[in-house]
C-alpha positions in Angstrom: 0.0 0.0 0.0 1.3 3.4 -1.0 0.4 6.4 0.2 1.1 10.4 -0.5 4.7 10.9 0.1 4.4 13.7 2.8 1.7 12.2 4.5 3.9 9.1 4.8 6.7 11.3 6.4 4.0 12.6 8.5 2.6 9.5 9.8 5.9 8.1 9.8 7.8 10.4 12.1 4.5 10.6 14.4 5.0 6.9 15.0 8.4 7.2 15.5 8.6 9.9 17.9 5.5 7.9 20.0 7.7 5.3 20.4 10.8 7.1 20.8 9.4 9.4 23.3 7.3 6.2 24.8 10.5 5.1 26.2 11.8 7.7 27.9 8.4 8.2 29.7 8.4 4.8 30.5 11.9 4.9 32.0 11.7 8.4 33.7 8.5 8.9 34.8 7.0 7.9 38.3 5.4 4.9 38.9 5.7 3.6 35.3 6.7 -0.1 35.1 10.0 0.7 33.3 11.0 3.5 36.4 14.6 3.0 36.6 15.6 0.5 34.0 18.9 0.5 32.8 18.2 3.5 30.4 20.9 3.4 28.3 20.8 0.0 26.5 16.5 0.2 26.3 16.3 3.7 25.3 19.4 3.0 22.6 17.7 0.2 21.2 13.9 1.8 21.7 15.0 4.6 19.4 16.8 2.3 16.9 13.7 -0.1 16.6 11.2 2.9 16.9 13.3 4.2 13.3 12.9 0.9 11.8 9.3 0.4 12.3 8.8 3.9 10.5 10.9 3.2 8.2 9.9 0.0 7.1 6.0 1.5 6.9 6.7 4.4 5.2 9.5 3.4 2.8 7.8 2.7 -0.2 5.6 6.1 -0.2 8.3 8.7 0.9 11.5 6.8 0.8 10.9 7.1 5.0 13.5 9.7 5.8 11.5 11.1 8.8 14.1 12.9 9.6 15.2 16.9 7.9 18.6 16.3 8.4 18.2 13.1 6.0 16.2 14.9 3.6 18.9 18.1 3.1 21.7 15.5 3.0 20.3 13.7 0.1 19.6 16.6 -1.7 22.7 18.0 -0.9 23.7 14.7 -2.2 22.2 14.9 -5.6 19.4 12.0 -4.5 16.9 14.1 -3.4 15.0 16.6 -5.3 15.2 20.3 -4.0 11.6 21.1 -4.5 10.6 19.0 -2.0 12.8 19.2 0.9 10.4 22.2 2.8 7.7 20.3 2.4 8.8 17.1 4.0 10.6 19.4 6.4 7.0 20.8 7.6 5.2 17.3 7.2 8.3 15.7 9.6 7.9 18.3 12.1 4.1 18.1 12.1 4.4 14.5 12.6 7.3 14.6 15.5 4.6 17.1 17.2 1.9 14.6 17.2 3.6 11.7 18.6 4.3 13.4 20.9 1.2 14.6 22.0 0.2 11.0 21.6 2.9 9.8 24.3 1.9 12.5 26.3 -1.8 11.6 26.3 -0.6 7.8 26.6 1.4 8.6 29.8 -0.8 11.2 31.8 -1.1 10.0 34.6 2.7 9.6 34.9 2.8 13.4 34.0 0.9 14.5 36.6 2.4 12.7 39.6 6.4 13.4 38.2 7.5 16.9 40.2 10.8 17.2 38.6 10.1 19.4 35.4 13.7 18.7 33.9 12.2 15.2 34.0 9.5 16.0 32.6 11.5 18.1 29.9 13.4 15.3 29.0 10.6 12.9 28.0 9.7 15.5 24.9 13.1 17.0 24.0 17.1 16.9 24.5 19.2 18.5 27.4 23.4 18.4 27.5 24.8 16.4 30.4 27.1 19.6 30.3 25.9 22.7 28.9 28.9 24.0 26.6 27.1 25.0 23.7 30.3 24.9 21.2 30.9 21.1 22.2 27.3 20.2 22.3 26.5 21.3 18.6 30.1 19.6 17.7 28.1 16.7 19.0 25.2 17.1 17.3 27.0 18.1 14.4 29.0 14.9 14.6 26.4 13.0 15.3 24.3 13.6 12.5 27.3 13.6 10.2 27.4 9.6 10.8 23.8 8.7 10.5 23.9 10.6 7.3 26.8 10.0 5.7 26.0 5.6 6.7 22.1 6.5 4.9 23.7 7.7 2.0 25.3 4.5 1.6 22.0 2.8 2.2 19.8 4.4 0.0 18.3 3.4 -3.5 16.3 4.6 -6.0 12.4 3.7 -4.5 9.8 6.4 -5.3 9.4 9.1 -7.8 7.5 12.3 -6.8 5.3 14.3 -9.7 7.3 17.3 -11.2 10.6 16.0 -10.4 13.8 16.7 -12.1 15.9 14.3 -9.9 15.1 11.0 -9.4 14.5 10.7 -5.6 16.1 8.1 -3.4 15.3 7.3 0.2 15.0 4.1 2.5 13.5 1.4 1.2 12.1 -1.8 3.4 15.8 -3.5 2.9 17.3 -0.9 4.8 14.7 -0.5 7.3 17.1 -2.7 10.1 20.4 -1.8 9.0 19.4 1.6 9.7 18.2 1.1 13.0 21.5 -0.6 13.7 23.4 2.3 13.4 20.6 4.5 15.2 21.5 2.1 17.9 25.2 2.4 17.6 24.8 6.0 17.5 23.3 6.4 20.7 25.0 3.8 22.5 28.8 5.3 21.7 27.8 9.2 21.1 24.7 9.5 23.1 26.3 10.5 26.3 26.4 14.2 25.9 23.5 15.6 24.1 21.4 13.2 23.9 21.6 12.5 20.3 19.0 14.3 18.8 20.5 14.1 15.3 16.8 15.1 13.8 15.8 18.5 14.2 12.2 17.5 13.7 12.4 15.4 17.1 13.7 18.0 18.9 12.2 20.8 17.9 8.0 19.8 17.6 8.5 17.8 20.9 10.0 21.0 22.7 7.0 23.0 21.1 4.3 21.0 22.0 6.0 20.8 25.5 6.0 24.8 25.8 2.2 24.8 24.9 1.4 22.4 27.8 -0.7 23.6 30.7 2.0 23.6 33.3 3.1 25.9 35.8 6.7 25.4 36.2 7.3 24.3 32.9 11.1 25.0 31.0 11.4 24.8 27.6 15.0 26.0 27.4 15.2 27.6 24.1 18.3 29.0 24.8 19.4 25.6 24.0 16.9 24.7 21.3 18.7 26.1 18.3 22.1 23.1 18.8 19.8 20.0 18.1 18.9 21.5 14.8 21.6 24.1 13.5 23.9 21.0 14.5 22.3 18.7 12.9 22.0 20.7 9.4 25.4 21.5 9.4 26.3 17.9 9.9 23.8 16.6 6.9 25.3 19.1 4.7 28.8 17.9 5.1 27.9 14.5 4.7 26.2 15.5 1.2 29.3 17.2 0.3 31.9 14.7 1.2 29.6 12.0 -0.1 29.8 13.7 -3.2 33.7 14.4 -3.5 33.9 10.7 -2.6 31.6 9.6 -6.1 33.4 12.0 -8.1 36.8 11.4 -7.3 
């Protein structure tokens, strides 16, 4: 079954961010089952399994990058065309802002008996173990540089949008698991200092929809909010650039 390509992007980052975000409720909020699990190894591989399941729905409609720093780096790339890449931006965020809402609505309960609001911050968005801006957006940047640059890799020719010049490559169903492999490696070995937002999408609509709740003591932080996506972008970019010199040396 296909479907429209940004509404697959839409759909498919709401489900990822559900379960993405699902997780670190379950682990951080009171009285949940998972309180206090190891959180390192279940959120690492929550995330990387939460990618592949939107991945492998939305592959065949969208090319499931779910994800704007995927989308600029294969245009950057030359396998993405240029006249979509704000619209899947808008339909990514849209979606990370709805999953979240979902996990919200799925945990309430959990919300309203969890006092720490950094806690409660942390289920929707990313925080630095240490705030140092220039390293945490070398992080992100970095970050983002390897799940791009290993996508690139990964990616074949799978969909073609209407009143494209480019032929348009994304994710397909093959690369669904691979993918969330390295999403796992990546926040197992570079997770430990920013949390490893690498999408600015997840960051960014999660942290929104968090400032629009009806709390009293909430903290949205956005003097922080601008790393986990300038970082990432800068990141995609220079894997698009490098994959390139790479092809055409």
């Amino acid at each position: 079954m296909e479907i429209h390509p940004l509404l697959a992007e839409f759909i498919g980052t709401a489900i990822l961010l559900f379960l993405g975000n699902g997780v670190v409720a379950n682990i951080n909020l009171k009285n949940t089952y998972g309180n206090k699990q190891n959180p390192v190894l279940l959120i690492a591989f929550s995330w990387g399994f939460a990618v592949f399941v939107g991945v492998f729905i939305t592959s065949k409609s969208s090319g499931a990058h779910l994800n704007p720093a995927v989308t600029l780096g294969l245009a950057v790339a030359g396998k993405f065309s240029w006249n979509f890449v704000l619209k899947y931006f808008m339909a990514q965020t849209f979606g990370a802002m709805l999953g979240t809402w979902l996990t919200y609505i799925f945990y309430i309960d959990h919300y309203r008996i969890t006092e720490d609001e950094d806690t409660i911050r942390g289920t929707f968005c990313t925080a630095p173990a240490i705030r140092n801006f220039k390293n945490n957006l070398f992080s992100e940047t970095l970050g983002t540089f390897i799940l791009v640059f290993g996508v690139l890799f990964m990616v074949s020719p799978n969909i073609q949008l209407e009143n494209t010049v480019t032929q348009n490559f994304g994710l397909g169903s093959l690369e669904a698991l691979p993918i969330g492999i390295l999403i796992i490696v990546i926040g197992m070995t570079l997770g430990g200092t920013t949390g490893y937002a690498i999408n600015p999408a997840r960051d960014f609509g999660p942290r929104l929809i968090y400032a629009i709740l009806p709390r009293k003591n909430k903290k949205p932080d956005w003097n922080y909010s601008w790393i986990p996506i300038v970082g990432p972008f800068i990141g995609a970019t220079l894997a698009g650039v490098i994959f390139l010199i790479i092809n055409n040396y």
